[in-house]
C-alpha positions, 0 to 999 in steps of 0.5 A: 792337648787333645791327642794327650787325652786320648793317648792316655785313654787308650793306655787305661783301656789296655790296663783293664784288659791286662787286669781281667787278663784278657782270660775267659773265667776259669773253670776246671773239668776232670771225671764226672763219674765217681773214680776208683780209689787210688786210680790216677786221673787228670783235671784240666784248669781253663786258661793259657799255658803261661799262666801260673798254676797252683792246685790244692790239695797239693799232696793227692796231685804228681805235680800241683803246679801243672796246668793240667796235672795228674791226681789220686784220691781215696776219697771224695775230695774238693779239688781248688786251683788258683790260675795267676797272671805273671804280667799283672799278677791277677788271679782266679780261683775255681773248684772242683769236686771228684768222688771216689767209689763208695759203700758202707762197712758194718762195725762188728761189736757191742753198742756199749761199753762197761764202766771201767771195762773196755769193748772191741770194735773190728771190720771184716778180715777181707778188707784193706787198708783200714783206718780208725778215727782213733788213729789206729790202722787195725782190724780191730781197736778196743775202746774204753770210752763211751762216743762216735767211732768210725773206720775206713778202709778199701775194697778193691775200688771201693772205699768202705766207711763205717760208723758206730755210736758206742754208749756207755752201761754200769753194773747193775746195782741190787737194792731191796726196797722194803714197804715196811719194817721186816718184822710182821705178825701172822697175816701180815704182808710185806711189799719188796721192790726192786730199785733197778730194771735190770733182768730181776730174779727174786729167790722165790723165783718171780721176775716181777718188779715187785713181790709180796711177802707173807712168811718168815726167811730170808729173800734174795735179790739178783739183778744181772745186765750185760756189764755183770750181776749184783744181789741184795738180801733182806730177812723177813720175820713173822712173829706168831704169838698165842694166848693160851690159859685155862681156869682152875675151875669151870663150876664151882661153888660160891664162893669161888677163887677162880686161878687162871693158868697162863700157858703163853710165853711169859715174854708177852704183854698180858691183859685179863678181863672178866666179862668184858672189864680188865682186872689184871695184867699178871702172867697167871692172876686169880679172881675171887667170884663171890656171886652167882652166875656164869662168867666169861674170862677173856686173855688178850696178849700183845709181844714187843713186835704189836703182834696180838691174839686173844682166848675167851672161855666162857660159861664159868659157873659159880652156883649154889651147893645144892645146885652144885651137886645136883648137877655134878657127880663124885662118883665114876664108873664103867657102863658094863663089865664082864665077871668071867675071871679072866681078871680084865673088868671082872668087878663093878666098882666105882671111882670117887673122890671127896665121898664118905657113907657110900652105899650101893643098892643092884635091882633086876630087870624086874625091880628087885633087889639081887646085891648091895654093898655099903663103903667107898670100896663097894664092889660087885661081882655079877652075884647074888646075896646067895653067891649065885651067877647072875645072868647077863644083861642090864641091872638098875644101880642106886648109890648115894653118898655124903660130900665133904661139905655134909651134903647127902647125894642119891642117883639113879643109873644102870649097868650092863652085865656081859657073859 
């Protein structure tokens, strides 16, 4: 029984042998530098030469099943052998990594693409072999979608890898956003913004973000990028409105039906006041002033846009009679004439208007009496009583007159004869 124990002992301690192989652990060597792309080199797996071999990936290897077999890469690749025991079928795996020669590739093209448009991505014309994470073996590709995009390729030796992020832009959207409505009084002002950044250009030729606007037109808006231009348009308008009006009278006697004549446009609101107090809103009203004094007549106009203006004319007069004519003449006449019978201002002769009983009375320098004349067309040649030529120079005139109301006005005044 004791020799059977042992026996069966020893029988276990070979199985355990046979099951770790009785192999060192298995490890790979090959290239330690970086390897010139499709160059073929040769790895090595640790182990006897009846064991069996199996390398991953099997396709860069000329034979994957070989102990150490020959492969070419094209890039940098993690190599995986799997060393199998026929006896016992116990196996072990290693790995192994190889890099080939490298440096990067610039992707040439724009880092966006339009909406609906499509960009195009290429590499230089003197390298090989190119290969595009779209699949496709160009130069060049056109991409239509926003993303990351890489390409490979040879350079001798070398493998060239490149990548590119290609983002994604629209067309600029133009769009006037106004601060207010578009119609605007005289002295008003308007802000205009533009919703987009993109490289704004106004008709007025500022490139700020915002403008300000204070005259009547129409004002463009273009906003360009690289995917295009728009434009928007808004119309400004500036409305001016005048109040304008004047009085059928500015002194006149009590009493007194005062008329005003409205020249505003007749589209507008108006609203009168005397001295301060509205008393009507007609386009051209009339106010009866019974007292005397001096009045003040204010027109306040407003159009349909709330644009207003306002005229005050002050000092109207509504006096007595005798006041009235003792500060007002009916009378007009030239300050100088010239009786040369040339028949330019050859007679002195005076305008007048609502007079009767008209008499003019013409003294020297001395005071003394050279002509008169009575009648409302009186006139005076430069002579004497006699027919005489007088001599040139200053003459006192008196005049007076009766008004239509039966008032009687004498004046004083003077003329100048000239030779």
């Amino acid at each position: 029984m004791k020799r059977l124990a042992l026996l069966l002992v020893l029988i276990g301690t070979v199985g355990i042998l046979r099951a770790t192989g009785g192999q060192s652990k298995l490890s790979i060597s090959g290239p330690e530098k970086p390897v010139c792309i499709g160059s073929e080199f040769q790895l090595f797996a640790e182990g006897l030469n009846s064991m069996e071999y199996q390398w991953e990936p099997s396709e860069v290897f000329s034979n994957p099943t070989l102990k150490n077999p020959l492969v070419s890469i094209y890039k940098t690749t993690i190599f995986r052998v799997v060393r199998i025991d026929p006896q016992n079928g116990i196996s072990d795996t290693a790995y192994y990594s190889v890099a080939v020669m490298e440096k990067p590739v610039e992707i040439i093209g724009n880092d966006y693409v339009c909406k609906g448009d499509s960009t195009y991505l290429k590499i230089e014309n003197n390298f090989n072999h190119p290969y595009w994470s779209t699949g496709e073996r160009e130069r060049g590709i056109w991409v239509k979608t926003p993303g990351i995009y890489n390409v490979t390729a040879q350079e001798g030796c070398f493998r060239l890898y490149g990548e590119t992020f290609v983002g994604s832009k629209t067309q600029p959207l133009a769009k006037i956003i106004a601060s207010r409505d578009m119609d605007l009084c005289e002295g008003e002002q308007i802000k205009l913004t533009s919703f987009s950044d993109d490289n704004i250009e106004w008709s007025t030729r500022e490139r700020s973000k915002s403008i300000i606007v204070k005259e009547s037109g129409t004002v463009l808006l273009m906003n360009k990028n690289e995917c295009g231009w728009d434009a928007d348009e808004i119309k400004i308008n500036v409305h001016a409105v005048e109040a304008n009006f004047f009085p059928s009278h500015y002194e006149c006697i009590a009493p007194l039906n005062l008329v005003l004549f409205n020249e505003s446009d007749s589209r507008l609101e108006f609203n009168w006041k005397l001295n301060g107090e509205t008393f009507s809103n007609e386009e051209s009203p009339s106010i009866y002033l019974n007292e005397n004094g001096e009045y003040q007549i204010t027109l306040d106009v407003k159009n349909i846009y709330g644009c207003t203006d306002s005229k005050t004319i002050e000092n109207i007069r509504v006096v007595s009679e005798e006041e009235y004519y003792a500060t007002n003449d009916l009378v007009i006449f030239p300050n100088s004439f010239s009786p040369n019978g040339d028949g330019i201002n050859d007679e002195f002769k005076v305008q007048s208007r609502e007079i009767t009983d008209f008499k003019l009375v013409v003294f020297d320098r001395w005071g003394n009496q050279v002509f008169s004349e009575n009648g409302i067309d009186a006139s005076w040649n430069g002579k004497n009583h006699n027919g005489e030529l007088l001599p040139a120079g200053k003459y006192g005139i008196r005049y007076s007159y009766q008004t239509s109301a039966g008032h009687s006005v004498s004046k004083l005044s003077s003329i100048q004869l000239l030779r």
